[in-house]
C-alpha positions in Angstrom: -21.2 -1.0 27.4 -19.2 -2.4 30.0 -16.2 -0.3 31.2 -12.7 -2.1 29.5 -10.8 -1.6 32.7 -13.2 -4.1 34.6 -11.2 -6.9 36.4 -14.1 -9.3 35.1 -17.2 -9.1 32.6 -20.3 -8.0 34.7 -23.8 -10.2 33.8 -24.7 -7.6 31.0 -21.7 -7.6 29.2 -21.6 -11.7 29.1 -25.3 -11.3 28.1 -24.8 -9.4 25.3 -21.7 -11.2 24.3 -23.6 -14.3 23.9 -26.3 -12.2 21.9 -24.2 -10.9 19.6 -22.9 -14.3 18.8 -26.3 -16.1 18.4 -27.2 -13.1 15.9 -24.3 -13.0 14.4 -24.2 -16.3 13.1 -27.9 -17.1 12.4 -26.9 -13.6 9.9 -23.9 -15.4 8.3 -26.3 -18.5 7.7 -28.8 -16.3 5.6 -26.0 -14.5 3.9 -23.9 -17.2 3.0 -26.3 -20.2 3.1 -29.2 -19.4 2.2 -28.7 -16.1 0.0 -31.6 -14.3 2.0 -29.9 -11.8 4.1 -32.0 -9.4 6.6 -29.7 -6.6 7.6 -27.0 -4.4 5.3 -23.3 -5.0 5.5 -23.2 -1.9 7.1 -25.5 -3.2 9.9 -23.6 -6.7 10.6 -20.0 -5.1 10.2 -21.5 -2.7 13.2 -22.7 -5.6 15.1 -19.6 -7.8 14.6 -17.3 -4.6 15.5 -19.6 -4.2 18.9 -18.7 -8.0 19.7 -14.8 -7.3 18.9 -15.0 -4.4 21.4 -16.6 -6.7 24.0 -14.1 -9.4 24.0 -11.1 -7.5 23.5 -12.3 -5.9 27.1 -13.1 -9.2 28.5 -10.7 -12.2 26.9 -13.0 -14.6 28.6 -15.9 -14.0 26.6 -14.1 -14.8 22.9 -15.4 -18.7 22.6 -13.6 -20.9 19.9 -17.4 -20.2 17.6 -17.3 -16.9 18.1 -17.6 -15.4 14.4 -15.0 -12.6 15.2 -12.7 -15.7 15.0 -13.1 -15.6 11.2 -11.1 -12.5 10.4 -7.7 -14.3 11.8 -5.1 -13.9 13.9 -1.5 -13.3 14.6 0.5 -15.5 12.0 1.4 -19.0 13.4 5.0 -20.1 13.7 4.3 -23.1 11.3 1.8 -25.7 10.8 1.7 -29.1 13.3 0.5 -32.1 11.8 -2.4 -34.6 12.8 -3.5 -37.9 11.5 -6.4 -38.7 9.6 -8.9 -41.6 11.3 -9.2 -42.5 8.8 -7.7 -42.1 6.6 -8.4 -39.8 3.4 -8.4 -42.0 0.5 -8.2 -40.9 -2.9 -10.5 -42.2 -5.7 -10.1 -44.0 -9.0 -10.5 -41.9 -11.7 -12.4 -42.5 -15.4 -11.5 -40.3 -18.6 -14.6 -41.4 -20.8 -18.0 -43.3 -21.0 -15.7 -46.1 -21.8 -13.9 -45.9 -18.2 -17.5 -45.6 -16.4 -18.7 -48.7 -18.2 -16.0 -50.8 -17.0 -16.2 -49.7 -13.7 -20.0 -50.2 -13.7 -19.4 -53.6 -15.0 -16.7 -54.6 -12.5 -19.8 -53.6 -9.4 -21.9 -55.3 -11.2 -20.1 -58.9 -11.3 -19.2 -58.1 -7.4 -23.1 -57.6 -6.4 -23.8 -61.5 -8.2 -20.8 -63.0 -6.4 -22.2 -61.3 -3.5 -25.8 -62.2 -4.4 -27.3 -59.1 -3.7 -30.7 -57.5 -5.0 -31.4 -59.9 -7.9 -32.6 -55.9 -9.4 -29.3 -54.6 -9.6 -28.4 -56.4 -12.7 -32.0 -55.3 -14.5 -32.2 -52.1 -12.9 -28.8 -51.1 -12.2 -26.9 -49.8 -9.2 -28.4 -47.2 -6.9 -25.9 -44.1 -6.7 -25.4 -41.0 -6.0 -23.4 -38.4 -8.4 -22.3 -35.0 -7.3 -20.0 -32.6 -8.5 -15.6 -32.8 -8.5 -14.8 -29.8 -7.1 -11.3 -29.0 -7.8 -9.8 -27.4 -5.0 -7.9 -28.6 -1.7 -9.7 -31.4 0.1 -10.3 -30.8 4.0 -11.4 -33.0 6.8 -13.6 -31.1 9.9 -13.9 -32.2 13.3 -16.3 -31.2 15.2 -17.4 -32.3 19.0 -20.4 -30.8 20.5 -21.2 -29.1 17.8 -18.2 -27.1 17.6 -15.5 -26.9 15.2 -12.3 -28.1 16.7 -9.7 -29.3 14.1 -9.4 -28.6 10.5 -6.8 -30.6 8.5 -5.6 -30.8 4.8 -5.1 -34.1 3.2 -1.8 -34.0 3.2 -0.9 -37.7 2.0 -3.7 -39.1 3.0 -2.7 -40.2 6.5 -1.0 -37.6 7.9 -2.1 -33.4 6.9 -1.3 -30.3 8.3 -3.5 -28.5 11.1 -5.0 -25.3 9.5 -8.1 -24.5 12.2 -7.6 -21.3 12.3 -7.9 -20.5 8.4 -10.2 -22.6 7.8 -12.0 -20.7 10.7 -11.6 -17.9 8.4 -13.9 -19.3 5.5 -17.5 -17.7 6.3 -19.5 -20.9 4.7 -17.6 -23.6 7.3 -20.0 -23.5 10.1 -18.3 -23.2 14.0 -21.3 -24.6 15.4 -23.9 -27.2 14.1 -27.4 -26.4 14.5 -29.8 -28.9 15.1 -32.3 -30.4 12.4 -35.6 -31.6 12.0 -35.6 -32.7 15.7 -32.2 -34.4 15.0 -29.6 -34.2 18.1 -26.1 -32.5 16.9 -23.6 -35.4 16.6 -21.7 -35.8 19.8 -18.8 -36.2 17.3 -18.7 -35.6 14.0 -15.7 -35.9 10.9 -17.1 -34.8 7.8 -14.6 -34.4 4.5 -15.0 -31.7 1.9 -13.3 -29.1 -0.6 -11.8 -25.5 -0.1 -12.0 -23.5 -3.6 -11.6 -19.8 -4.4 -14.9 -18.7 -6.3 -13.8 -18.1 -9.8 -14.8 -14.4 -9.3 -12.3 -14.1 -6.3 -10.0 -15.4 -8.0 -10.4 -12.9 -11.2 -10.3 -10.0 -8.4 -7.2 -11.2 -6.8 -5.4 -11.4 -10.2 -6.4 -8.2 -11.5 -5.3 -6.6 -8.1 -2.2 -8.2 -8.7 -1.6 -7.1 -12.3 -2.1 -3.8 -11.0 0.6 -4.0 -8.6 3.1 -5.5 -11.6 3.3 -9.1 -9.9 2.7 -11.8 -11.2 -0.2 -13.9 -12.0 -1.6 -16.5 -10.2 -2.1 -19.7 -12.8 -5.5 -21.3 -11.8 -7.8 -21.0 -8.4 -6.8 -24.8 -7.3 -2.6 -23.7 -7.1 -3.9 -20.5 -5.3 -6.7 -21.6 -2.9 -3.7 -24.8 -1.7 -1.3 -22.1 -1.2 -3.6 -19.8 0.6 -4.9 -22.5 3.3 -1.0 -23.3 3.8 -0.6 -19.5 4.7 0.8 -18.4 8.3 -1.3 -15.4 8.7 -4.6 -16.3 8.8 -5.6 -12.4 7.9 -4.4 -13.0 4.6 -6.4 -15.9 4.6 -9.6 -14.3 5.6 -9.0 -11.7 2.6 -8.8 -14.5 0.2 -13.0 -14.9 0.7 -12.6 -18.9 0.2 -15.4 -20.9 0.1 -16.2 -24.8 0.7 -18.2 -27.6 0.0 -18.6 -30.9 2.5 -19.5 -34.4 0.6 -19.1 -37.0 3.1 -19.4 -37.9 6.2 -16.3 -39.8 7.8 -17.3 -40.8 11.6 -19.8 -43.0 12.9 -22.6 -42.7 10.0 -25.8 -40.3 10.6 -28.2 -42.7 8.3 -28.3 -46.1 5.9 -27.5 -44.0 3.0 -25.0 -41.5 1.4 -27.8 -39.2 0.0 -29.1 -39.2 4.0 -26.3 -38.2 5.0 -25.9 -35.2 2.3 -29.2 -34.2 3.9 -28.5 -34.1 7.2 -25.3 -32.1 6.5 -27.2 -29.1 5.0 -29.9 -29.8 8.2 -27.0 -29.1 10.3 -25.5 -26.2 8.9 -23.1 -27.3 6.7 -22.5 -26.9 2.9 -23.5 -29.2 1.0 -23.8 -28.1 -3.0 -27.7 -28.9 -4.5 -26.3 -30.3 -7.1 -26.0 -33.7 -6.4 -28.6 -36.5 -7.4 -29.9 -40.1 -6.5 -29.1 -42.1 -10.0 -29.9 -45.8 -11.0 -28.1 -47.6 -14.2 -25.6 -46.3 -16.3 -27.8 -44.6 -18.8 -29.2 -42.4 -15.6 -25.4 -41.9 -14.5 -24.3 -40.5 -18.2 -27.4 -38.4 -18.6 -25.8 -35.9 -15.2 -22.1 -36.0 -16.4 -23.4 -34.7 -19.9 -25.4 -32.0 -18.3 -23.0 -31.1 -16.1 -20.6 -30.9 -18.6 -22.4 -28.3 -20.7 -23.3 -26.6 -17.8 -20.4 -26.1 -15.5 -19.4 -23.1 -17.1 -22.3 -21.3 -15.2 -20.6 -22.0 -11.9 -18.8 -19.7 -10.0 -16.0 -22.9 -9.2 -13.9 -25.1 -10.9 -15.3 -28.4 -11.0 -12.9 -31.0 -13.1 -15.7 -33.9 -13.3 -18.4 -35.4 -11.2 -17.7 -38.2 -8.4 -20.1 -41.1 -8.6 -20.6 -43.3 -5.3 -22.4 -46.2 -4.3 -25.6 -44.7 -1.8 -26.0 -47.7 0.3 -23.7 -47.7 2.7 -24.1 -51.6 3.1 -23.2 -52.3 -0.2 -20.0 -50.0 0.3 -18.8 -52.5 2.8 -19.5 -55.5 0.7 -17.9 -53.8 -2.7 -14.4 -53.0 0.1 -11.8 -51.1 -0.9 -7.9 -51.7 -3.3 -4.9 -51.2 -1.5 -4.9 -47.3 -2.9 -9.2 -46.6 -3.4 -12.4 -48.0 -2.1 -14.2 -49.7 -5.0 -17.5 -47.9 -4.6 -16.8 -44.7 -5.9 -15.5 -43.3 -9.1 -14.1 -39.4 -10.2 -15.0 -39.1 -14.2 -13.0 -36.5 -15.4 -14.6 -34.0 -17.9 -12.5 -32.9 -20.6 -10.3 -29.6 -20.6 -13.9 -27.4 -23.1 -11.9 -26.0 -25.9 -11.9 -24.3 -29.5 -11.0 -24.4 -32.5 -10.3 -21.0 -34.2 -7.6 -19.0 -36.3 -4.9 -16.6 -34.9 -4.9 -13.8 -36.9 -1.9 -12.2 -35.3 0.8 -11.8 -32.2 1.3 -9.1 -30.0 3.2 -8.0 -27.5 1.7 -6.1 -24.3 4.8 -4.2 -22.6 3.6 -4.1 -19.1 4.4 -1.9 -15.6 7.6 -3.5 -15.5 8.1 -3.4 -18.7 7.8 -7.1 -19.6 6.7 -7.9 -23.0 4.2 -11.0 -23.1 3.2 -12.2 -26.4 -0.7 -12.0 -26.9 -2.6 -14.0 -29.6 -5.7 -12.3 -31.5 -8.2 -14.7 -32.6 -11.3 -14.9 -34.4 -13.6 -14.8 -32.1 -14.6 -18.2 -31.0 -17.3 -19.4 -28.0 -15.7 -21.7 -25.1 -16.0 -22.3 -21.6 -19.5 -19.9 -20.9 -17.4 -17.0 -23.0 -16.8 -15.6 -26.5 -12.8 -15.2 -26.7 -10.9 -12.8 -28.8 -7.4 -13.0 -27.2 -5.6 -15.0 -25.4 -2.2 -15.5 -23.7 0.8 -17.1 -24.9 2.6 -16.8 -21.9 6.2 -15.7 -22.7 8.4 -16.0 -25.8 10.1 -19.2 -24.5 6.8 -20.9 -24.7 5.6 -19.6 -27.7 8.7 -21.0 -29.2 7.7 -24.6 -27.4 4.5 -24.3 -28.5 5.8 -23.3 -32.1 2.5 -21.3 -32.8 2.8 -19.4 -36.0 0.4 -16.7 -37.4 -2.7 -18.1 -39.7 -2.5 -21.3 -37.8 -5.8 -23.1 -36.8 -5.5 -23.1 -32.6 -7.0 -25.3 -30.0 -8.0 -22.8 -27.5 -9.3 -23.0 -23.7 -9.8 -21.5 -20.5 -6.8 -22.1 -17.6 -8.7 -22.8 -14.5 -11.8 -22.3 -17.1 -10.8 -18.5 -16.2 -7.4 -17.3 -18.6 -7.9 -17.9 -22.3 -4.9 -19.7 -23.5 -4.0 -21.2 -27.1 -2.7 -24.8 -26.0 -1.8 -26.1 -29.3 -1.8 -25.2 -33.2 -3.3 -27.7 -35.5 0.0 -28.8 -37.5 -1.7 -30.6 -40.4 -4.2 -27.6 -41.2 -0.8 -25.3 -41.1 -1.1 -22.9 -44.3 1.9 -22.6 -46.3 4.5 -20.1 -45.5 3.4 -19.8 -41.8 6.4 -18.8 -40.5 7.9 -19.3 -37.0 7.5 -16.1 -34.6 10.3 -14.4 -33.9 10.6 -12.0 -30.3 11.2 -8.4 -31.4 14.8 -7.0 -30.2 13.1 -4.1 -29.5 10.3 -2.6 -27.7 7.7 -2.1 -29.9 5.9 1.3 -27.5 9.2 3.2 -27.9 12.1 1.3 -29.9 14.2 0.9 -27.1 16.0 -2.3 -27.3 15.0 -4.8 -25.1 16.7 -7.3 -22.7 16.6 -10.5 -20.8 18.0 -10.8 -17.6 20.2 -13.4 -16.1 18.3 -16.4 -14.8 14.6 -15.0 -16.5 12.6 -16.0 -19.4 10.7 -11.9 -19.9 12.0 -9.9 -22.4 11.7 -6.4 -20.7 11.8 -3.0 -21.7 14.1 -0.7 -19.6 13.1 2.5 -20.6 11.4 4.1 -17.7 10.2 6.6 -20.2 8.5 4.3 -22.7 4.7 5.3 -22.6 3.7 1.7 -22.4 5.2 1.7 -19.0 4.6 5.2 -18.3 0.9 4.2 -18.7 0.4 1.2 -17.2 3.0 2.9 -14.0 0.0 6.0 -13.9 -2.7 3.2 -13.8 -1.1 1.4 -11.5 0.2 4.5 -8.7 -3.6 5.5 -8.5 -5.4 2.0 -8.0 -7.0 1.2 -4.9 -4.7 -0.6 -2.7 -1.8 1.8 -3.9 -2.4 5.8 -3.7 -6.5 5.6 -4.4 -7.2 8.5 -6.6 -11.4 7.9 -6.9 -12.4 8.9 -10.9 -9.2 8.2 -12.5 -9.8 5.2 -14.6 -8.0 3.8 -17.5 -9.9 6.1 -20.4 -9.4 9.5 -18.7 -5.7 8.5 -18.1 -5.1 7.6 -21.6 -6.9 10.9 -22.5 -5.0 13.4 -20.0 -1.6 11.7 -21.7 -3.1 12.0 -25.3 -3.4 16.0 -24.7 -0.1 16.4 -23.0 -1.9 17.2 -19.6 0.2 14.6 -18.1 3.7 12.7 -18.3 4.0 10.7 -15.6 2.4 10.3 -12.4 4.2 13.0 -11.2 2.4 15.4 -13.4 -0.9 14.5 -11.7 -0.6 16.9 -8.8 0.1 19.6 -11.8 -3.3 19.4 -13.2 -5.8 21.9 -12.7 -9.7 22.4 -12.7 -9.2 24.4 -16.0 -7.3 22.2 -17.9 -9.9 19.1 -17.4 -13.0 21.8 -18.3 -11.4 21.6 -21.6 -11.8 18.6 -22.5 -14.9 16.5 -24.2 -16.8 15.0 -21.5 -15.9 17.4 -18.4 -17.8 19.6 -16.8 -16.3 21.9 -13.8 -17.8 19.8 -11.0 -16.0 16.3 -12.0 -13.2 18.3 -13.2 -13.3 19.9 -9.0 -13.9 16.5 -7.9 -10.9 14.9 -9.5 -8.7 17.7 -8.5 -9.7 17.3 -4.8 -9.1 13.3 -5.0 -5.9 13.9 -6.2 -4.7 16.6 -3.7 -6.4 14.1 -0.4 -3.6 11.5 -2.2 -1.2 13.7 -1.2 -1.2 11.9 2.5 -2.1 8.6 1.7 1.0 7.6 3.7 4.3 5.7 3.1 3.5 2.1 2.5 0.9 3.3 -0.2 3.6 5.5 -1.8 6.0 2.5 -1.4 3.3 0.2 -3.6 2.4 3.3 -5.8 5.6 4.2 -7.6 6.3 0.5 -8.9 9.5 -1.2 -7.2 10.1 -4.4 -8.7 8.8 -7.1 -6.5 7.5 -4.6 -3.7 3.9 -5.3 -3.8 1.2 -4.4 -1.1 2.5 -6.4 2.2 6.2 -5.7 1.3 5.8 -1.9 1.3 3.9 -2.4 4.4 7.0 -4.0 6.0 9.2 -1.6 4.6 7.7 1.5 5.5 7.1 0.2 9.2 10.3 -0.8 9.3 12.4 2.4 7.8 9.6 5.0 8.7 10.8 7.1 5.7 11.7 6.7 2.4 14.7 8.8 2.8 16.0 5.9 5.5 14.7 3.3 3.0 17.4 5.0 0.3 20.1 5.4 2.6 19.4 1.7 3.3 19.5 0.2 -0.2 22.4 2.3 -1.0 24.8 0.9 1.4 27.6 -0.4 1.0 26.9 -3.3 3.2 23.4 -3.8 3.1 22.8 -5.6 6.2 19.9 -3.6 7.5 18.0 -4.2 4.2 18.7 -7.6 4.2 17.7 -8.2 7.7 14.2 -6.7 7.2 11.5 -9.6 6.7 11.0 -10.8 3.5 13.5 -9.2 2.0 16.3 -11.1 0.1 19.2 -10.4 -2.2 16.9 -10.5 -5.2 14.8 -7.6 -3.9 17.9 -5.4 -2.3 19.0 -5.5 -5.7 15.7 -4.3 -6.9 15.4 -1.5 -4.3 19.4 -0.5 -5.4 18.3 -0.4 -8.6 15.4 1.8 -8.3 17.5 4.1 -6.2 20.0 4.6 -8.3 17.8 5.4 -11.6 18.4 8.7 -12.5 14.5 9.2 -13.9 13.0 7.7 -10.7 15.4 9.8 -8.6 13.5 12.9 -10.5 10.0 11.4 -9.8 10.4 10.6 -6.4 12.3 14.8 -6.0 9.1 15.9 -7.7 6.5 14.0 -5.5 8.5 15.2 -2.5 8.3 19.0 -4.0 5.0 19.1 -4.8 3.5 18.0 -0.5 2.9 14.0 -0.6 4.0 12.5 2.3 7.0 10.5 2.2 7.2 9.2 5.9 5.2 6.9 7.6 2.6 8.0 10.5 4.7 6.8 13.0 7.9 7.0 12.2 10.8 4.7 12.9 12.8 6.3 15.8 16.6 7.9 14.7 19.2 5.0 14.5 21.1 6.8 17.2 17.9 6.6 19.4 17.4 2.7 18.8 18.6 0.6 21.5 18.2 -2.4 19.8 19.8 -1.5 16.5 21.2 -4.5 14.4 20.1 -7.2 16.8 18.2 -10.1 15.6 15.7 -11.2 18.0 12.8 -14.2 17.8 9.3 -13.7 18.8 8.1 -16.6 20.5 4.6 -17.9 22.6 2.0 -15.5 23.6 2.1 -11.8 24.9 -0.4 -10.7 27.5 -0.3 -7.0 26.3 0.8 -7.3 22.5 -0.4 -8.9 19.8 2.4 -10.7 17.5 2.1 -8.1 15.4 2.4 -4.9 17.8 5.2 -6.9 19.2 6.8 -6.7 16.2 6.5 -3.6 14.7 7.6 -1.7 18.6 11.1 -4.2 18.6 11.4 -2.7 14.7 11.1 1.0 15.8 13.7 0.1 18.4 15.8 -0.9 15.6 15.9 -4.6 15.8 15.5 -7.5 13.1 13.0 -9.6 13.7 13.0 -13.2 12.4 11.1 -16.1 12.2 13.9 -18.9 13.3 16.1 -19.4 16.2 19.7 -19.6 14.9 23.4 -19.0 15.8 23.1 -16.3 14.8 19.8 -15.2 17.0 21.1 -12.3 19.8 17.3 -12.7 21.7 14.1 -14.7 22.1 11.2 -13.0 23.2 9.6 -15.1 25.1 5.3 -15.4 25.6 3.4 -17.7 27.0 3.0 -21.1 25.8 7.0 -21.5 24.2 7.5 -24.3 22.7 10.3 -25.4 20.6 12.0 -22.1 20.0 12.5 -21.3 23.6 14.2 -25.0 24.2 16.4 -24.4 20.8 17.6 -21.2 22.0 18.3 -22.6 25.9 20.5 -25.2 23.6 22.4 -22.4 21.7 22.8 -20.2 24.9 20.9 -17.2 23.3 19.4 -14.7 25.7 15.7 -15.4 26.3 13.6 -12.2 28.0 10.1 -11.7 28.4 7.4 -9.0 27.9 8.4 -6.3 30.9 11.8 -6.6 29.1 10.1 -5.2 25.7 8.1 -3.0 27.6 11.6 -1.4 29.8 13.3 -0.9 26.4 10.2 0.9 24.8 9.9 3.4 28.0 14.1 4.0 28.0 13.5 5.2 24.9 10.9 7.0 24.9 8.2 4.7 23.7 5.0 4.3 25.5 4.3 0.7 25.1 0.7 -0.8 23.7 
């Protein structure tokens, strides 16, 4: 390995740069393509950290298709905007066999007046059909082969630039590879779909109902809002995936289905679904098996998009003022059920929310048999007007969430009476309240043992304190048998006590022990997530706990008079001070956090923030703007937070400094207009060393 400290990569090091690359990416292709992968995870995370190493040594060697460009960079001060050439249309759509009749028909009468193929009227129209997928259309540009621009749709003629997440999503190619003897396209546009696989999507919800926050509604809302995100990181976590369907520069062939062919030759993903159909009969045989079938997919698809395959006849057929006339979207129906709800109840979750939760007779929909179902929150239930014996029409949010959309009025059974919200919680008989300006009911009990349980099952999940072993049956048992009364008590429990009960022996009772007592120094931010602040999920106690270094200086913060320190951390607004003050200031979390504190797990962060005294830049809010040589965005911001500033993401009156990289743009001329200081790096860097901070 070349040394890092070298002024310029040496032959070897460029050599194996580029070798890394080329096997780097012909891995992702078997992985993610073609399902037929050659090495362990283990083995390609060891060859892609090699390649990181390399090119953080040597800048010069990172190329724009390097596939260390897919686990994202520093966030991006906001999103510029390009136009479409051309534009992205959207299509007409058809709700029936009647719809795709009458759009058959209207081709039809067009291909006479145009005397086309004599056939066409025996035979019918040649087309292909493929399948809707529903998630957040995208239009790639690539030149030479590479990747160069990714864009949303945005209205069709103007959408946001969003390379470097879509750079993120492993299926997206950054380079074409050549085909069948077929030159890459000196340029080529191609449109397509971004989507959250429905399994992600289940994975990302269930970590967030472990953290207390709340649920995302359906992959589509989730996968637009992720591709809209500043940090690509966060991105690159969400695992999206995509589909291409069309090619929209010069055309590759004569025909549509040629070009789908040539996509996949080049690298690109194109889903095998798709099929070359004549006639209407032909057309309504694939929507009917697709319909029964999509449940077996691991994406939402809303319907199947029918287009003309002769790319000649497109031109002829021409285009409405809104869609081109060639193509159709037929809409499948929403798959639901028809079953009874037996009864209503109410699930008192980690913040003690109360959600009203149908049980049903079990009925078959959408791939799965359901039993329950959600019915959101009271106010909708009282919408809805969903009584108990009813006859429901069920179905699957997103084909995911069970949810009872409807009761069958004229089936209702007499007496069915209207639901009425309990005024108390029905875990511990506390009563229960509504907060200003929410719809939950919530129980406030801290002690309830709904809450208690759910708060245990929550402080040793994964991304919050990771206690291995300790799944939802064992806690349930240890609080059945008084081992346990709150996650407190975990660090109580001893080898002996666990022997004692059905289904231990002393080696997992040893094991568990030991996973509970390495918790111990999981560190701050983990703590901060683990003990269930309202609204403080995973990347907020992050910020937190970088920014107060103890939880001590976190207290102190939120119970200030003035809290201008809180408020000036990042993400953090009134709604969440008042959260943080709230938690402080309970009398039974105050006795938790004493107890966690007495019994050895670490409430301070690894690297503490320095002492406010000590912080030359205390209270000053200051911009990060451009490039830094040394520092990444993110080191930049987490040293000018240890040195005690507030760093935010707009220039304002109210802005004391810009920190200036490389590459400023329109913060840097905003804050010459305002008069606000503007420094560069070997400013951060002086106020690091004066106080005692050896900069990255």
């Amino acid at each position: 390995m070349p040394d890092s400290n070298s002024s310029s990569p040496s032959t070897e090091a460029r050599q194996r740069a580029a070798s890394l690359r080329s096997e780097l990416v012909r891995h992702e292709r078997l992985y993610y393509q073609e399902a037929k992968p050659e090495i362990s995870d283990r083995e390609f995370d060891a060859l892609m950290a090699e390649l990181v190493t390399l090119e953080e040594a040597h800048p010069e060697l990172r190329t724009p298709d390097s596939p260390t460009q897919r686990v994202g960079g520093a966030p991006l001060e906001g999103f510029e905007q390009v136009e479409h050439s051309p534009p992205m249309q959207s299509l007409d759509n058809g709700y029936g066999e009647e719809d795709l009749r009458a759009w058959n028909q209207r081709l039809l009468r067009l291909a006479e007046e145009e005397h086309l193929d004599p056939e066409i009227a025996e035979r019918g129209l040649e087309v292909v059909c493929e399948l809707k997928v529903d998630g957040v259309s995208i239009s790639l540009v690539y030149e030479n082969g590479t990747l160069v621009q990714a864009a949303t749709r945005g209205n069709g003629r103007i959408g946001d630039l969003v390379t470097e997440n879509v750079r993120t999503v492993r299926r997206i190619p950054l380079t074409l590879r050549p085909g069948s003897g077929r030159p890459v396209p000196e340029r080529l546009v191609v449109r397509g779909e971004i989507f959250m696989p429905r399994t992600v999507f289940a994975e990302l919800n269930e970590q967030r109902r472990q953290a207390g926050e709340p649920l995302y509604v359906n992959p589509r809302n989730t996968t637009a809002g992720t591709v809209r995100l500043l940090d690509s990181r966060t991105v690159a976590a969400r695992r999206l995936d995509a589909i291409v369907y069309d090619v929209a520069s010069r055309p590759l062939g004569e025909r549509h289905s040629e070009h789908l062919e040539i996509l996949a030759e080049l690298g690109l993903p194109v889903h095998p679904a798709w099929r070359r159909r004549r006639g209407i009969d032909e057309i309504q045989s694939y929507i009917d098996e697709w319909a029964e079938q999509r449940g077996e997919l691991d994406f939402d698809t809303d319907g199947v998009v029918i287009k003309i395959d002769r790319l000649d006849q497109r031109d002829l057929f021409g285009q409405t003022s809104k869609a081109p006339r060639w193509a159709l979207a037929y809409k499948f129906e929403a798959e639901q059920a028809q079953t009874r709800l037996l009864a209503i109840h109410e699930q008192v979750g980690r913040t003690g929310a109360l959600t009203p939760v149908a049980e049903l007779e079990p009925v078959f929909v959408a791939g799965t048999t359901v039993s329950r179902a959600t019915l959101h929150n009271h106010e909708d239930l009282a919408r809805k007007d969903v009584r108990v014996g009813d006859l429901v029409i069920v179905e699957k949010g997103g084909d995911i969430i069970p949810k009872v959309v409807a009761a069958v009025l004229e089936q209702r059974p007499p007496g069915a009476e209207a639901y009425v919200p309990p005024s108390e919680c029905p875990r511990c008989g506390e009563r229960v309240q509504r907060a200003e300006g929410e719809v939950a009911l919530r129980c406030v009990n801290p002690l309830c043992p709904a809450i208690v349980s759910e708060a245990i099952r929550h402080f040793v999940s994964r991304n919050a304190m990771n206690i291995e072993g300790l799944g939802e049956k064992l806690i349930d048992q240890l609080l059945e048998h008084g081992l346990i009364t709150d996650y407190t008590s975990l660090y109580s429990l001893r080898a002996e006590e666990l022997m004692g009960l059905e289904g231990w022996g002393e080696l997992s009772a040893r094991n568990l022990v030991a996973e509970i007592d390495k918790s111990r120094n999981r560190g701050l931010a983990p703590l901060l997530h683990a003990i269930g602040i309202r609204f403080v999920g995973e990347r907020l106690a992050g910020i937190l706990a970088r920014h107060f270094g103890s939880l001590e200086r976190l207290r102190e913060a939120s119970l200030a008079e003035e809290p201008e320190e809180l408020l000036g951390v990042e993400e953090v607004g009134p709604k969440v001070a008042a959260s943080l003050r709230e938690f402080f200031t309970d009398e039974v979390q105050q006795g938790r956090l004493a107890e966690l504190a007495r019994v050895g797990v670490t409430t301070e962060s690894e690297a503490p923030a320095s002492d406010p005294s000590e912080q030359p830049l205390r209270g000053k809010a200051i911009v990060l703007t451009g490039t830094l040589e040394g520092f990444s965005r993110r080191d930049a911001k987490e040293l000018l937070e240890r040195l005690g500033a507030r760093v935010s993401g707009s220039v304002s009156k109210k802005t004391d400094l810009l920190l200036a990289g490389e590459s400023a743009g329109s913060k840097l001329e905003k804050a010459r207009q305002l008069g606000v200081e503007v420094q560069g790096e070997e400013w951060l860097r002086q106020q690091a060393r004066d106080a005692g901070i050896e900069p990255g």
